[in-house]
Backbone as CSV, one residue per row, in Angstrom:
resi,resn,N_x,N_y,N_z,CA_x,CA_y,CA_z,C_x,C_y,C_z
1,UNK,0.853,-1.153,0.000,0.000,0.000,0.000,0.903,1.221,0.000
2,UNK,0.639,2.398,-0.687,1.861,3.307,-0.697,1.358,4.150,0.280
3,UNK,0.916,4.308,0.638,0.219,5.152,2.459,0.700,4.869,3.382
4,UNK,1.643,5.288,3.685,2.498,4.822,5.068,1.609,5.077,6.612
5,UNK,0.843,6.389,5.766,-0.101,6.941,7.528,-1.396,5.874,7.155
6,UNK,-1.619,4.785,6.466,-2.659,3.623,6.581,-2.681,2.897,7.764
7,UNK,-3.219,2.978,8.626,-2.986,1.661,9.598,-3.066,0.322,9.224
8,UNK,-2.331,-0.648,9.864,-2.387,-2.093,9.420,-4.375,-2.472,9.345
9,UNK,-4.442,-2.364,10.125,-5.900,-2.764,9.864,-6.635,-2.300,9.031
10,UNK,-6.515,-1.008,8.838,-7.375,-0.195,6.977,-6.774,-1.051,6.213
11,UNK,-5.243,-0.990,6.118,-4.678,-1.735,4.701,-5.220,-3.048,4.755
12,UNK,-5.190,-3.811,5.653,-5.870,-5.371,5.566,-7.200,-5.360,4.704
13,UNK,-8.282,-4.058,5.546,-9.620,-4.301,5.570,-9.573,-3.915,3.596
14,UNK,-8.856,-3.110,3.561,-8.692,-2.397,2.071,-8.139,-3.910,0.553
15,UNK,-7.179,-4.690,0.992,-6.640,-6.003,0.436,-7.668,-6.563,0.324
16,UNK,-8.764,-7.250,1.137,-9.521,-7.668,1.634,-10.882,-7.508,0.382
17,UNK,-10.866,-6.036,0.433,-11.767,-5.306,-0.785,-11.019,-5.247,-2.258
18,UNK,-9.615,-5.505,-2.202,-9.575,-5.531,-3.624,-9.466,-7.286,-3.949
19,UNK,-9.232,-8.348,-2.618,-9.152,-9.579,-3.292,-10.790,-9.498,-3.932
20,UNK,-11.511,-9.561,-3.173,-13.248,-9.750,-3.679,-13.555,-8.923,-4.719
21,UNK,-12.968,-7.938,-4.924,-13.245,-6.834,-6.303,-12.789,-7.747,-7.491
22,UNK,-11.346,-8.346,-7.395,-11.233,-9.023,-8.515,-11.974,-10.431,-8.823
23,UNK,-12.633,-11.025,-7.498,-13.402,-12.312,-7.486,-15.008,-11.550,-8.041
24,UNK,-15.263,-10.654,-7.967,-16.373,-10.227,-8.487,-16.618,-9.794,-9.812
25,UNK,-15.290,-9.453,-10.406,-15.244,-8.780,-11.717,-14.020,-9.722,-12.327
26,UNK,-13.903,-10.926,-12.158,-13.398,-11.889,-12.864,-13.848,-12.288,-14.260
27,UNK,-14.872,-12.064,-14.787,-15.476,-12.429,-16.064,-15.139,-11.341,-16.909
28,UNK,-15.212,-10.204,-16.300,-14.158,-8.922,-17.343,-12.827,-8.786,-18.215
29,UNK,-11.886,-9.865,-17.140,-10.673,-9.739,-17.686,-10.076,-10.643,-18.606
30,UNK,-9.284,-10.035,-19.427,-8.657,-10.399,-20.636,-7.455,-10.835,-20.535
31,UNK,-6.753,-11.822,-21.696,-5.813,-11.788,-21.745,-5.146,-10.634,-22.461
32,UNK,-4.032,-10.641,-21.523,-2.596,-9.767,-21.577,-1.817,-10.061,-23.002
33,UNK,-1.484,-8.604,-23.709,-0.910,-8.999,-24.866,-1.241,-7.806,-25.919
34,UNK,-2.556,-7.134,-25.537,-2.109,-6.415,-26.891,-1.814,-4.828,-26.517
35,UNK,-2.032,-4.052,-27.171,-1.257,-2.607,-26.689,-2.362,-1.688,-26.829
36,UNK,-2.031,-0.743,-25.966,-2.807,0.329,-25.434,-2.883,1.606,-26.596
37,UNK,-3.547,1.717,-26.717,-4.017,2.994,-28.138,-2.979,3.922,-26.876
38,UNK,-3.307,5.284,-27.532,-2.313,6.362,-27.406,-2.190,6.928,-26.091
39,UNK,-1.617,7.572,-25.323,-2.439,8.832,-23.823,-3.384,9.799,-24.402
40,UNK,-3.211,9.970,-25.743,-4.743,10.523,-25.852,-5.921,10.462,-25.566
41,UNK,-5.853,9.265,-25.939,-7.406,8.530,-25.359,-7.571,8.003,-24.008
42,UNK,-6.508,8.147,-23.227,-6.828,8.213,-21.743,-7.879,8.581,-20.892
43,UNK,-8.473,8.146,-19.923,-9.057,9.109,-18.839,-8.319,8.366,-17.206
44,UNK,-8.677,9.535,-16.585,-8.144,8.661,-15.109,-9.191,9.083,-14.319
45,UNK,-9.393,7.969,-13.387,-10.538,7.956,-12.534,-9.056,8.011,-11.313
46,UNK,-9.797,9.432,-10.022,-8.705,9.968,-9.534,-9.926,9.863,-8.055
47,UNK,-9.066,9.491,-6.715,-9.182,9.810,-5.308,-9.782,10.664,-5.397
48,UNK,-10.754,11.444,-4.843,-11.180,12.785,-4.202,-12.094,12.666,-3.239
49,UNK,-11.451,13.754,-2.465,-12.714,14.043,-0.794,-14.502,13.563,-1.212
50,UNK,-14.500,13.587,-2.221,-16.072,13.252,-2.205,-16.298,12.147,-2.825
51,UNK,-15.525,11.723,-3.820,-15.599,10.371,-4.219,-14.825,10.239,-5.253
52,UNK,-14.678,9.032,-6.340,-13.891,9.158,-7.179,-14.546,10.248,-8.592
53,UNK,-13.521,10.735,-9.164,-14.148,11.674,-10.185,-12.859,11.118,-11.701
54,UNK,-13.859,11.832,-12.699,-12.867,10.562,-13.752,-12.704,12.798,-14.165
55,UNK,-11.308,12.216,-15.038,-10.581,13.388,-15.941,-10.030,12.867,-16.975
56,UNK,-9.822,13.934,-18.157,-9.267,13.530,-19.093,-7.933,13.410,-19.208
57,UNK,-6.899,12.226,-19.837,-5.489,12.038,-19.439,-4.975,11.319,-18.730
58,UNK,-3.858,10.657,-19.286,-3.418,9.689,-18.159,-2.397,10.427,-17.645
59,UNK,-2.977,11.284,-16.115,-2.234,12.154,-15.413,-1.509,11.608,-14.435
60,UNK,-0.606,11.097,-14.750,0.060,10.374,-13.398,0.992,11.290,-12.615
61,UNK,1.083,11.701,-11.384,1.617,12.278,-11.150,3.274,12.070,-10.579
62,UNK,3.884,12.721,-10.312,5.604,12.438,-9.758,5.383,11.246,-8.655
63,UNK,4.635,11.593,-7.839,4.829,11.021,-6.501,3.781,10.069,-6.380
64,UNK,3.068,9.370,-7.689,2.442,8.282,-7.898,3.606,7.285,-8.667
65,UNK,2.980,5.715,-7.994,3.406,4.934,-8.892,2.422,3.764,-9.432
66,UNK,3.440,2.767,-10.101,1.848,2.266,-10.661,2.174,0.767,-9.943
67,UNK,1.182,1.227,-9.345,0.594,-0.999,-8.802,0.478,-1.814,-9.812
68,UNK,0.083,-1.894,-10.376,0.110,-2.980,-11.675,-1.130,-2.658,-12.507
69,UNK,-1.787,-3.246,-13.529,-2.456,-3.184,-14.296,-3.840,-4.494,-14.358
70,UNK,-4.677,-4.285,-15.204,-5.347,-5.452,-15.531,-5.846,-4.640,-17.118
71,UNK,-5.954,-5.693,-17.769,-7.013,-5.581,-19.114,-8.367,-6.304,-18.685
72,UNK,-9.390,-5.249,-19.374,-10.799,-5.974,-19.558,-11.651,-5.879,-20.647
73,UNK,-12.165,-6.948,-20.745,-13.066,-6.547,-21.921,-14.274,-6.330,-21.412
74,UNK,-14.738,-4.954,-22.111,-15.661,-4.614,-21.472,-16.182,-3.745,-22.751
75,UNK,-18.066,-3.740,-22.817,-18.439,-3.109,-23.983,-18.182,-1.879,-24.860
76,UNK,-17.441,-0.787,-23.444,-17.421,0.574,-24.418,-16.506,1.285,-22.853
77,UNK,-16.258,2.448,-22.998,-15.434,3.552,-22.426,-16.261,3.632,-21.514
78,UNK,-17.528,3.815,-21.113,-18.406,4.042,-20.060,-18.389,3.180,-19.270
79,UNK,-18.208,1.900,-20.013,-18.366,0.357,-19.358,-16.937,0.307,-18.532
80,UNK,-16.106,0.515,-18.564,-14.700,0.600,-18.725,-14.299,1.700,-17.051
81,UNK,-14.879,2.918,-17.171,-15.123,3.837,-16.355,-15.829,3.398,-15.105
82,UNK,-16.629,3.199,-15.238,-17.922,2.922,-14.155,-17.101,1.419,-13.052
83,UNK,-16.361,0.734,-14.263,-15.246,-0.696,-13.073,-14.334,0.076,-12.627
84,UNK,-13.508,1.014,-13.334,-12.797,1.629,-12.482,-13.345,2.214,-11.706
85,UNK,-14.084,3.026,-11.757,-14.948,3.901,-10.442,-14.925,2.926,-8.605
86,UNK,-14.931,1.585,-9.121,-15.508,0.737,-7.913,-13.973,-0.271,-7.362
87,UNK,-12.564,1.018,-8.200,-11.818,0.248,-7.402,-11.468,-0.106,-6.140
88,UNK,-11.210,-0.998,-4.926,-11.463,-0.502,-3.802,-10.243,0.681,-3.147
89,UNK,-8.618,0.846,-4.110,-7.695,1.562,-3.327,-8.216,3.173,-3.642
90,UNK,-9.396,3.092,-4.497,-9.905,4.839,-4.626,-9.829,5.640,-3.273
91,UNK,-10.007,4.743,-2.330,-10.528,5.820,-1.094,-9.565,6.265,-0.269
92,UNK,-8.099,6.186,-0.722,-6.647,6.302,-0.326,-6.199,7.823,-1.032
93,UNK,-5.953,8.896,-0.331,-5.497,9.993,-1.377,-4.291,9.382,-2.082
94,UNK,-4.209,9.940,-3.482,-3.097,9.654,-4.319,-3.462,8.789,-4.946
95,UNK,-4.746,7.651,-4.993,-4.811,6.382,-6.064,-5.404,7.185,-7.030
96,UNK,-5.313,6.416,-8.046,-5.906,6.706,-9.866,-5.930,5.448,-10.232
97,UNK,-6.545,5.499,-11.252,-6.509,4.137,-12.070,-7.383,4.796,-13.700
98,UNK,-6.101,4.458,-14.412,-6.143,5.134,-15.751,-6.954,4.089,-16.701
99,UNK,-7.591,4.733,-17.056,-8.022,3.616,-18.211,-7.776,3.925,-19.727
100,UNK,-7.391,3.211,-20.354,-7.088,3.254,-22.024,-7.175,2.148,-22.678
101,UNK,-8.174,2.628,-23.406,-8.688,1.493,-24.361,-7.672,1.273,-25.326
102,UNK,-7.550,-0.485,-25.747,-6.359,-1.554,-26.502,-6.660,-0.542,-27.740
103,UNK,-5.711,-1.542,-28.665,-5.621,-1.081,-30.236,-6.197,-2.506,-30.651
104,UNK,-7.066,-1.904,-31.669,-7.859,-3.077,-32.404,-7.853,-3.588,-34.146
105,UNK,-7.343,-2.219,-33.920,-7.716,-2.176,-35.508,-5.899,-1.498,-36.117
106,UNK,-5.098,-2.484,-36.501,-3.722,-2.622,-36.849,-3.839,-2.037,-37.826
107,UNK,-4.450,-1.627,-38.702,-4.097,-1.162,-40.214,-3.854,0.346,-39.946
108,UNK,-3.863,0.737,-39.228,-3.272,2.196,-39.093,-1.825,2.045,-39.075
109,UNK,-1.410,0.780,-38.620,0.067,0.675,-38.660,0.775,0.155,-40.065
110,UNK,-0.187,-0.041,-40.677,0.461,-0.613,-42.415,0.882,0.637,-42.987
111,UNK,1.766,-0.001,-43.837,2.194,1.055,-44.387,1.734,0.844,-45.963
């Protein structure tokens, strides 16, 4: 947990909420492998005093780092948004969780 002022028991109760987050949203995820369209098309769903709020950009800041990742398939950008919204480390100042939709369509890369 990168919150040092977390107490052991939040961080437990918090692990706790992200093992069952991923046992709940297990049918979402994809295999690992293909690549992320641009930071253009970013948004980040960001910590805030009132709840999580999504922005445009994958704004990561200096004194963030990144926990790891997951891919999902999921119907559209809204669909996509709304799982991040319900991550459980949101309620930690400093979490984000960026979302950017894969690349699907390769022929932009032909030459």
């Amino acid at each position: 947990m990168h919150d040092a002022a977390v107490p052991p028991e939040r961080a437990q109760e918090i692990y706790a909420q992200v093992y069952e987050w991923f046992q709940q949203n297990a049918a979402v995820f994809a295999e690992a492998g293909a690549e992320l369209q641009s930071v253009e098309t970013a948004s980040t769903v960001r910590h805030r005093a009132g709840g999580p709020v999504i922005v445009d950009g994958p704004f990561t800041e200096a004194r963030e780092a990144v926990g790891g990742f997951a891919v999902v398939d999921v119907p559209d950008r809204d669909a996509a948004l709304a799982l991040a919204r319900t991550w459980p480390m949101l309620v930690l100042p400093g979490t984000s969780v960026e979302v950017r939709p894969m690349v699907t369509d390769y022929s932009q890369f032909e030459e």
